[in-house]
MDTraj code that builds the backbone (N, CA, C; nanometers):
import mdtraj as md
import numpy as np

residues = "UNK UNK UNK UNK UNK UNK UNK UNK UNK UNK UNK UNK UNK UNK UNK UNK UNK UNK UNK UNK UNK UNK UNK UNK UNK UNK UNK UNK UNK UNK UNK UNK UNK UNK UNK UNK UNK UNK UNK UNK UNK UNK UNK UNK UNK UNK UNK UNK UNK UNK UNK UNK UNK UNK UNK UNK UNK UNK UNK UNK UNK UNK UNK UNK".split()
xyz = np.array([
    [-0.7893, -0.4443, -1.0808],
    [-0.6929, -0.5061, -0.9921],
    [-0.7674, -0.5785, -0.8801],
    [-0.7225, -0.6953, -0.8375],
    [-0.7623, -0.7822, -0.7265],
    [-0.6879, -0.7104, -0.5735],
    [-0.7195, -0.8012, -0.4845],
    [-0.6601, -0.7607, -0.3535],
    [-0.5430, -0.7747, -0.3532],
    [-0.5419, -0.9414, -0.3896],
    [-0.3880, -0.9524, -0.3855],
    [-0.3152, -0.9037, -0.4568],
    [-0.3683, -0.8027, -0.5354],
    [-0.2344, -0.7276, -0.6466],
    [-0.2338, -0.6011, -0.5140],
    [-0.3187, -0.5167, -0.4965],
    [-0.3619, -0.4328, -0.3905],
    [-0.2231, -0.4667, -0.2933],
    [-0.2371, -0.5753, -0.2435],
    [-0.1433, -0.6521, -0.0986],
    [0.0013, -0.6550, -0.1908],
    [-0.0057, -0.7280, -0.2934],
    [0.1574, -0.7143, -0.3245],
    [0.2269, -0.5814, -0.3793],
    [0.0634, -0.4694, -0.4438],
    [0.1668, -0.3513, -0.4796],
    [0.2648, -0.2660, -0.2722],
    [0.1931, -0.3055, -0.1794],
    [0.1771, -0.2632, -0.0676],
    [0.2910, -0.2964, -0.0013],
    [0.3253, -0.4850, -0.0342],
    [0.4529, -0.5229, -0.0009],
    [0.5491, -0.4821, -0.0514],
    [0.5728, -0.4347, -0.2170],
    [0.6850, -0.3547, -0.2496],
    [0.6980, -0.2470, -0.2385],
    [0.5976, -0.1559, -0.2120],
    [0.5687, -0.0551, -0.1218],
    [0.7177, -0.0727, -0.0081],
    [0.6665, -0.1301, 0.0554],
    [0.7114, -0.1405, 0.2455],
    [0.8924, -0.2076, 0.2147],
    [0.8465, -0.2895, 0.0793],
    [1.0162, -0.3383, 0.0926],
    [1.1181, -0.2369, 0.0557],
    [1.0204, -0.1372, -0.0514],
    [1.0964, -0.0707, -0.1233],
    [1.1884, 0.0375, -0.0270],
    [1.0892, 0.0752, 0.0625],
    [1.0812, 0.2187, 0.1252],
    [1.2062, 0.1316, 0.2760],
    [1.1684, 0.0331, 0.2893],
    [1.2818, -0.0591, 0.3557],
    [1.4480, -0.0509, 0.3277],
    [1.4695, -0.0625, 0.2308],
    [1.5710, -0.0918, 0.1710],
    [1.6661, 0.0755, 0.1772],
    [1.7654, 0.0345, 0.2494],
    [1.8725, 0.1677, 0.1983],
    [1.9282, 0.1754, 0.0966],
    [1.9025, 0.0928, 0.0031],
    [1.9598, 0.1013, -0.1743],
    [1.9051, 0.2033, -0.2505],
    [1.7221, 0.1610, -0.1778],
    [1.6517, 0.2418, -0.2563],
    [1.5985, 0.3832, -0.2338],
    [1.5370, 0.4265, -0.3489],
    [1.4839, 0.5820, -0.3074],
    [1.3165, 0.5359, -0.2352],
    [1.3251, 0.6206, -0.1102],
    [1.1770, 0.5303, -0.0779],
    [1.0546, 0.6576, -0.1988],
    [0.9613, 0.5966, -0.1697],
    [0.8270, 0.6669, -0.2114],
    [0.8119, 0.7514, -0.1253],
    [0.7783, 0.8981, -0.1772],
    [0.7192, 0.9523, -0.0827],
    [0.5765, 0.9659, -0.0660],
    [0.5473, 1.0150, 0.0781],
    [0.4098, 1.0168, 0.1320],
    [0.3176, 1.0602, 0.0162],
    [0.3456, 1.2270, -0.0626],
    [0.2199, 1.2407, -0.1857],
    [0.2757, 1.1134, -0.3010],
    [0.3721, 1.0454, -0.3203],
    [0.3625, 0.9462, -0.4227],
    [0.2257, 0.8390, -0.3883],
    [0.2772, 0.7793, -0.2324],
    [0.1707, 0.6838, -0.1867],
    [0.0177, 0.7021, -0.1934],
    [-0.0410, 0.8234, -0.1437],
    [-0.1514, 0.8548, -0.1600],
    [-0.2007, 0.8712, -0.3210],
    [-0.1097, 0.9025, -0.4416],
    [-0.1480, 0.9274, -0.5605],
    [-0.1851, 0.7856, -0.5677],
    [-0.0908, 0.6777, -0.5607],
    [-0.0954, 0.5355, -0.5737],
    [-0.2549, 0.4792, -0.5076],
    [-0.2700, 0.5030, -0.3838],
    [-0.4062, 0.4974, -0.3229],
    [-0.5133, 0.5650, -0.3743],
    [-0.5062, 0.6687, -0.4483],
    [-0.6078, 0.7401, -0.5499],
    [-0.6452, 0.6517, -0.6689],
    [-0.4737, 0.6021, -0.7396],
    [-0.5307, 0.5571, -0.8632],
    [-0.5968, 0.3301, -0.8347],
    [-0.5866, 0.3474, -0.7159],
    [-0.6024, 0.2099, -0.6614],
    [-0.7640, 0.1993, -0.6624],
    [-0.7866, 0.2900, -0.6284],
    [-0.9563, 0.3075, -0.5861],
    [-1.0141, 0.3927, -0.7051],
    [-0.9586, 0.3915, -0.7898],
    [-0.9799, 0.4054, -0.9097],
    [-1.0111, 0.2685, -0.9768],
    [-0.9584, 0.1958, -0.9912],
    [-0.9518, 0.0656, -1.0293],
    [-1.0073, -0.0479, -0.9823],
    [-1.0371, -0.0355, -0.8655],
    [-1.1599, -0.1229, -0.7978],
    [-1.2194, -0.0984, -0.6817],
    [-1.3587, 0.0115, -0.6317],
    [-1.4542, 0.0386, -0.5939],
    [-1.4433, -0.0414, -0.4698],
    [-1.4237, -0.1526, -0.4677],
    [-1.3736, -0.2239, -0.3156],
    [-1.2490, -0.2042, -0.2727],
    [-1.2162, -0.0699, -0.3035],
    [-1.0699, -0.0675, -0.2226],
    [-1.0443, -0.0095, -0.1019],
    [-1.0162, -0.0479, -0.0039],
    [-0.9964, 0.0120, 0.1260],
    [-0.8784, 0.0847, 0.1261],
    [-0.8660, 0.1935, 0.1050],
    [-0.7809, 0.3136, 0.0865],
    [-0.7038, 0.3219, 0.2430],
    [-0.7872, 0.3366, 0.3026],
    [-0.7334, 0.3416, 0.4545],
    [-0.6376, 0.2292, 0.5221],
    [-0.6893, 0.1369, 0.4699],
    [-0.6599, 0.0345, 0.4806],
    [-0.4847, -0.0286, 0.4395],
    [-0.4960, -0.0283, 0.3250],
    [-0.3704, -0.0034, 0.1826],
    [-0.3008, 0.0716, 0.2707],
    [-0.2710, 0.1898, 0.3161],
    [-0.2163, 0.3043, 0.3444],
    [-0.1669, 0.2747, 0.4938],
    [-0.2360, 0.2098, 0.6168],
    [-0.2125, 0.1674, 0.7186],
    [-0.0997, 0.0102, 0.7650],
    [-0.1219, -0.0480, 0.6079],
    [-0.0784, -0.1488, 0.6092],
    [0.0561, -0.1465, 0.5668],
    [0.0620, -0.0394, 0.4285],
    [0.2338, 0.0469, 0.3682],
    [0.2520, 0.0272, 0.5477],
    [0.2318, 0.1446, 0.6214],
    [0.2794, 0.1755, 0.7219],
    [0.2921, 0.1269, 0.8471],
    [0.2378, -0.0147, 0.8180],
    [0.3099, -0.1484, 0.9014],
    [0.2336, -0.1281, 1.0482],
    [0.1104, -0.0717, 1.0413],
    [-0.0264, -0.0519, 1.1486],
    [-0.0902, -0.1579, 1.1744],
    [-0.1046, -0.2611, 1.0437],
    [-0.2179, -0.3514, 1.0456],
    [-0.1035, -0.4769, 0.9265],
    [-0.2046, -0.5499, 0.9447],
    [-0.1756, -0.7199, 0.8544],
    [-0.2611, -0.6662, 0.7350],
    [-0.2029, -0.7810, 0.6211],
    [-0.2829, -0.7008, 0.4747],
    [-0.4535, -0.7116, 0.4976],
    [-0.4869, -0.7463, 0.6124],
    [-0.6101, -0.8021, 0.6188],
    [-0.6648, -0.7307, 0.7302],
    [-0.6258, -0.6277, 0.7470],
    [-0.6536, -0.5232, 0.8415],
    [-0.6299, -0.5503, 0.9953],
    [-0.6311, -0.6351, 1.0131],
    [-0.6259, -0.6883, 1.1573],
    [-0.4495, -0.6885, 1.2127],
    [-0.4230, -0.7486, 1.2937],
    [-0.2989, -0.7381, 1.3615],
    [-0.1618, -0.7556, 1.2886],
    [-0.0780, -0.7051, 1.2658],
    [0.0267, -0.8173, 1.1956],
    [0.0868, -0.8935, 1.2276],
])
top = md.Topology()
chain = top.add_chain()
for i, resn in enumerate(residues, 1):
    res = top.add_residue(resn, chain, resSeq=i)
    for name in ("N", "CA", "C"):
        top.add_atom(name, md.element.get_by_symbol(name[0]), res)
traj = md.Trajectory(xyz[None], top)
């Protein structure tokens, strides 16, 4: 997986968990997701991914 798959699984992440239609993800779902992410490509900023779900940072770590 690339970043930008990384960034868009992250945005449906955030839309999903957004939405009162839906069932959000929970916290051990997200982290499994961040396990099998950094599984898949060695450049993955786990911390990162995880800060960004949680609307801390821009997909690019910096401000949003």
């Amino acid at each position: 997986m690339t970043k930008r798959d990384f960034i868009r699984l992250a945005e449906y992440i955030r839309d999903n968990n957004n939405n009162p239609l839906c069932q959000a993800f929970t916290p051990a779902q997200i982290e499994h997701l961040a396990d099998f992410c950094r599984e898949q490509n060695s450049n993955f900023k786990r911390q990162r991914w995880l800060d960004y779900i949680a609307g801390e940072c821009g997909p690019n770590g910096g401000a949003r």
